[in-house]
N, C-alpha and C positions, 0 to 999 in steps of 0.2 A: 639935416641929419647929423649925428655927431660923430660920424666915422669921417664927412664931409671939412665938418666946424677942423676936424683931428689934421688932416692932410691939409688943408689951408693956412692952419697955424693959427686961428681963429681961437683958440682953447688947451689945453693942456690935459695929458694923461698923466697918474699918478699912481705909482707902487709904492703899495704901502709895505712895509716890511724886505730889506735888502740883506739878506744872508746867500746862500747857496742857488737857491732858487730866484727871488728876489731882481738882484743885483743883475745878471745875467740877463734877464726881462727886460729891463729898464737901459741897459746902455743898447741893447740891439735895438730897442722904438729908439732912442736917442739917435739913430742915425736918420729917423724917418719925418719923426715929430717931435713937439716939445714936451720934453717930459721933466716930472720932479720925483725924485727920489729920497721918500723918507724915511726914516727908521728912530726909534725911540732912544738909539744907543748913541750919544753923543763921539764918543772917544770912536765910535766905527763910522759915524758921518766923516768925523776928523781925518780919515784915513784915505777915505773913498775923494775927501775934495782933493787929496796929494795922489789922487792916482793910482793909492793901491785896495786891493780885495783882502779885506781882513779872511777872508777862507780860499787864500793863494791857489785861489784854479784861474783867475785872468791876471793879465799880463797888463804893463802902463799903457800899450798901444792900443789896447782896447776902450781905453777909457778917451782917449785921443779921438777929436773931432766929433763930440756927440752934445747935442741939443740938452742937458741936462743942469738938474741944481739940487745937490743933495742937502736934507735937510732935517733938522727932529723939530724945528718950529711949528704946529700944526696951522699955523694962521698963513703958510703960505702954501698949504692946498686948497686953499680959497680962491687959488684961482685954477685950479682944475676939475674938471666934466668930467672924467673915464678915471673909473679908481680899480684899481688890480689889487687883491688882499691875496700877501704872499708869505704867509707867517707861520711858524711852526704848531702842529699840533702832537704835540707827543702825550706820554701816558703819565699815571701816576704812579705812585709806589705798589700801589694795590694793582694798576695797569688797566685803569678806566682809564677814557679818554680825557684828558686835559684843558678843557677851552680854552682857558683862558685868556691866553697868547690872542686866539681869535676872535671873540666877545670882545675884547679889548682893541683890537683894530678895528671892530665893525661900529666901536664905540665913539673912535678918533674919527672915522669918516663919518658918521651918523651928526657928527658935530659940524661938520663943514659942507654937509649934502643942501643939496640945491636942488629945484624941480628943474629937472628934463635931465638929470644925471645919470650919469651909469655905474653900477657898482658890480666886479666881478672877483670871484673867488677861487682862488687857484690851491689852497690847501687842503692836505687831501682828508677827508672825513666821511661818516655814514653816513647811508642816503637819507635825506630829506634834513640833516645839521642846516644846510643853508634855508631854508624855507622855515621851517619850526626854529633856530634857534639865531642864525645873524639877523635875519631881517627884522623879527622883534626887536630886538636893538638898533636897527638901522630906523627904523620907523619913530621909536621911542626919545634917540639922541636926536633928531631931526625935527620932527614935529609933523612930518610930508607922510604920505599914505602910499605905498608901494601901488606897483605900477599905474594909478594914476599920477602919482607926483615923478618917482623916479623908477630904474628900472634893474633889473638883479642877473647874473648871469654866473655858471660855472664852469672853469675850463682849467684841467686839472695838468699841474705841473708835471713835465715828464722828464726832468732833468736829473741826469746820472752820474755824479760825481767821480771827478778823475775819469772821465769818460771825453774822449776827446772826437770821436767819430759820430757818435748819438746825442749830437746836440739840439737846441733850438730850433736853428733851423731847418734840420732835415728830418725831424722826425713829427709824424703827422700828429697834429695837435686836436686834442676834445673840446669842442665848446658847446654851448647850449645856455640858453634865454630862460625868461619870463613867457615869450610868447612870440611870433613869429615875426615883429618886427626889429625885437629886439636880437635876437639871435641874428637875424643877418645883418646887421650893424656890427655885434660881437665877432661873425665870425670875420668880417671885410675887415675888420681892427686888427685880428691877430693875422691876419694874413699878410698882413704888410710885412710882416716879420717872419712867419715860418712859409719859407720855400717848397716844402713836403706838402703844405697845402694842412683844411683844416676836415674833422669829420663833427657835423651837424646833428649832434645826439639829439633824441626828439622830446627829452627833458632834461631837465636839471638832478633829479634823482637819479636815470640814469647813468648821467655824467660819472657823477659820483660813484655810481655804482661801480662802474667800468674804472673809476681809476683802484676802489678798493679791492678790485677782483686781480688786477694786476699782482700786485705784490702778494694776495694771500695765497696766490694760484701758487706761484714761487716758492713761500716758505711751507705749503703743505708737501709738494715735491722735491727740497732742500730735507725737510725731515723726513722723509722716508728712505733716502739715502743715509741721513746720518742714523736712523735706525739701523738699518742695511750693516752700518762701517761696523755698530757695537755687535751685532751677530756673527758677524765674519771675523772680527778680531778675535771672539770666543775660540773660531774654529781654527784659527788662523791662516786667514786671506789675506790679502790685500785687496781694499774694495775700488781703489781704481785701477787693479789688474781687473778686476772686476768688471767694471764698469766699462774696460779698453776692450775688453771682448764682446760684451755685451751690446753694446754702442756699433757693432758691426752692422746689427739690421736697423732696415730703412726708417722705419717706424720708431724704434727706441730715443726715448726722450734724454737727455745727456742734462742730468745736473750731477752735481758734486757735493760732498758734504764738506761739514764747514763750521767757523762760527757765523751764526745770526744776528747782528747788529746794525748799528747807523741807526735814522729815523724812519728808514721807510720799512722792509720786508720784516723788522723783529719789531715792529708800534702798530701798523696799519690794520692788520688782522684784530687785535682786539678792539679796534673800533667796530667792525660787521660785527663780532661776538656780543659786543654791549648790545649794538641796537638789535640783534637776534634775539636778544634775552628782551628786552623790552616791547617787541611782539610775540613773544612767548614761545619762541625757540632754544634749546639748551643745546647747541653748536658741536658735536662732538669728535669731524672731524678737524677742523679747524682747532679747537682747542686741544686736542692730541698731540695737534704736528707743534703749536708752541710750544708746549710739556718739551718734545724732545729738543728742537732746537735749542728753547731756554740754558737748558742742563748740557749742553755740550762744553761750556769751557769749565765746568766742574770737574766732568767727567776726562778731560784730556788731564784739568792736575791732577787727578789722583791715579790713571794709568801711568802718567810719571811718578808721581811719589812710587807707587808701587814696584816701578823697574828699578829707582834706585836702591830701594831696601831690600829685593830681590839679590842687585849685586851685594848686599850685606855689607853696605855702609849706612852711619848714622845719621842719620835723618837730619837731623839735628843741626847736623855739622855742614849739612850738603849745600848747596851753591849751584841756584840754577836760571841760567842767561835765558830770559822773554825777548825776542829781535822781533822788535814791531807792537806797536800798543794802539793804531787809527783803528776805526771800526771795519777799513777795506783799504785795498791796497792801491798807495799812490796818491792820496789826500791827505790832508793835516785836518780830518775832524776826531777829535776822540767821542764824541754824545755817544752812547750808550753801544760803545765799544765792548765786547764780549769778552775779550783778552783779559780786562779785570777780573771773570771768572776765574779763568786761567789763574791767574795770579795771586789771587784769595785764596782758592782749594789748595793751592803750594803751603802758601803761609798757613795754613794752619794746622799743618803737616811740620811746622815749627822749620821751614826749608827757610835757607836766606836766598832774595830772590832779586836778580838785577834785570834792568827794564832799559832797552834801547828804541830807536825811532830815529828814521831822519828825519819824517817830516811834522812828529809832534812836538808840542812846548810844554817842557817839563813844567813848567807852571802851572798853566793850564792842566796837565796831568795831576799833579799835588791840592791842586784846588778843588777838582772834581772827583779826583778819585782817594788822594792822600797819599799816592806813588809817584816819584819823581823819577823823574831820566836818569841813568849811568851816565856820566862822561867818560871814565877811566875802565876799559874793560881787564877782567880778572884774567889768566892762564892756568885756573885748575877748579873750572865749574865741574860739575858732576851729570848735568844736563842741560843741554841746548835746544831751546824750542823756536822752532819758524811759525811764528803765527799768524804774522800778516808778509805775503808776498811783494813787497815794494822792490821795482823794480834795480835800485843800488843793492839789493842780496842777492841778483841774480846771476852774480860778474863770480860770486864765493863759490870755493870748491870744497870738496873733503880735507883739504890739507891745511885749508884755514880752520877750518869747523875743529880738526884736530889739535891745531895750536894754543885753543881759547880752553881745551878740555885738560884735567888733570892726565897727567903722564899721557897726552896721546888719546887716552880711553874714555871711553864714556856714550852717553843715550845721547841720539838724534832725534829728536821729535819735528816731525814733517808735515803740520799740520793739511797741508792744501799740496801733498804730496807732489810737492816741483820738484824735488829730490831723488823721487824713486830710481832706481835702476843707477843714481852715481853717486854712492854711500857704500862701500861693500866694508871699510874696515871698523864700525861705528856700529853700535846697535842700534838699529834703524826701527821709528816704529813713526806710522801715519793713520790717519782715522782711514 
């Protein structure tokens, strides 16, 4: 058996694709079995063999003492039996789903599969993607016939960036087979590695399913809040006084509004939308709650434009500090970071607008967004927005906020309301 062949040392397991997800996978088996670690990115293999994590959430001592060989050569998964496809699937401009990334890994193992192999999928998509769409390609780049040659499995990534408590191994993992011998091979595999133990979905659509309902569960209840904050602002609430009252009884569900970004909560839902649509469902709660989320960093620049022309200065002229450009707070990834909204509806309000981060690379901001980092900050912005809470803006008070603003005065903008109740001399405004 090759969970057997795996603990023996008899064979090698193999992740394909090392980013966020990925990477993480592959040095925790590294402590157990022998693993390779590929990725198609040369300059990020280069990094990984010096020890470091091009998406700075592990540390050098992580990479320290582990069975592994990172590599983009595909001719040295040739000598691996257990393949983990850990690769992103985000959306397009239109906000269909994306294969590519994945067709394209299913293409690179399809090329080095062997009979009695194992191939599982850990990226998250709509049910039945791996059954109707990799396996065809696994079958086609190989030449081998599914489950009689090799075998197919999904077990859906549950890793939460900048999350240090809900990692790997304590958070109970989803796996699910081909068929019932393959799954307990699958789940004895991952269980060497997650401590939480595994849960034994009783297909592979399931699987999937369960990992898509995650995050759309989230963003339908993140937008009904951030609906919530634009109705209360009308009246003028504050919706996490709101929420701090409300949140009293036992039952009430506690999310926050917010922007919706990263790859998983603001990408994942329009993947169920698509395949809703393609068995002839037209999604209408699900597609509502993205409408709002979408539109919230629009919506925060022009509640700022608006307070500064309220105070009757010129637009024009005005000067307004963005602290924080990642997609959440406490990592260095910007992918489809929502703050760029934020930062667009400014601009074209014709505002001049400066962009801080500690933990993003202005380059990488310039390149995917066409915004680079401030190094030099001003002392007479006109507004201050906290959009991402990273934990080095938590040490600031009022009296820094004040020093960075023209003569003392000026808007607070409190996106993720950590501010509330210690702001009094500031026009304070939060969703």
């Amino acid at each position: 058996m090759i969970y057997q062949d795996l603990i023996d040392k008899n064979t090698k397991l193999a992740v394909i694709g090392l980013g966020y997800v990925g990477l993480p996978i592959a040095l925790e088996f590294a402590k157990r079995i022998d693993v390779i670690g590929f990725d198609i990115n040369a300059s990020r293999i280069g990094q990984m063999q010096r020890g470091e994590d091009p998406s700075r959430e592990l540390s050098a001592e992580d990479f320290q003492n582990r069975s592994i060989k990172f590599t983009c050569n595909i001719d040295d998964l040739q000598e691996a039996t257990f393949f983990i496809v850990a690769v992103p699937t985000p959306i397009d401009d239109t906000n269909l789903p994306d294969l590519k990334p994945l067709l394209g890994a299913s293409r690179t193992v399809g090329k080095v599969l062997k009979k009695g192999d194992y191939v599982v999928f850990e990226s998250t998509v709509y049910p039945g993607c791996t059954e109707e769409d990799c396996i065809p390609v696994l079958e086609e780049a190989s030449g081998l016939k599914f489950r009689e040659d090799f075998m197919v499995g999904y077990s859906p990534e549950r890793i939460n960036p900048g999350d240090k408590e809900h990692t790997l191994q304590n958070v109970i993992k989803i796996v699910s087979g081909c068929c019932a011998t393959s799954l307990d091979q699958i789940a004895k595999t991952y269980e060497l590695v997650v401590a939480a133990g595994v849960h034994r979905a009783t297909s592979i659509k399931v699987a999937e399913a369960a990992k898509i309902v995650e995050n759309t569960q989230r963003d339908v209840n993140i937008s009904l809040v951030n609906e919530l904050s634009i109705i209360f602002n009308k009246m003028g609430i504050n919706t996490f006084d709101v929420l701090e009252a409300a949140g009293t009884k036992w039952n009430f569900l506690k999310f926050y509004p917010g922007l919706v970004g990263g790859h998983c909560i603001g990408v994942d839902p329009y993947y169920l939308v698509h395949k809703a649509m393609q068995v002839g469902y037209h999604s209408k709660v699900i597609n509502s709650g993205r409408y709002v989320n979408d539109s919230m960093g629009f919506y925060i620049g022009k509640q700022t434009a608006k307070k500064i022309i309220a105070q009757g200065k010129m637009i024009q002229e005005a000067h307004v500090l963005v602290m924080g450009a990642t997609f959440k707070e406490n990592v260095s990834d910007i992918r489809n970071s929502k703050v760029i909204d934020v930062i667009s509806e400014l601009k074209s309000f014709q505002i001049n607008v400066d962009v801080i981060d500690p933990h993003a690379d202005s380059d990488e901001m310039q390149h995917e967004y066409g915004v680079g980092l401030t190094s030099t900050l001003r002392s007479d912005y006109d507004a201050i927005i906290m959009a991402v809470n990273h934990r080095e803006y938590m040490q600031f008070d009022e009296t820094y906020f004040k020093s960075l603003l023209k003569d003392g005065q000026g808007i607070f903008v409190d996106v993720k309301g950590i501010y509330r109740h210690q702001i009094q001399d500031l026009e304070y405004w939060s969703l």
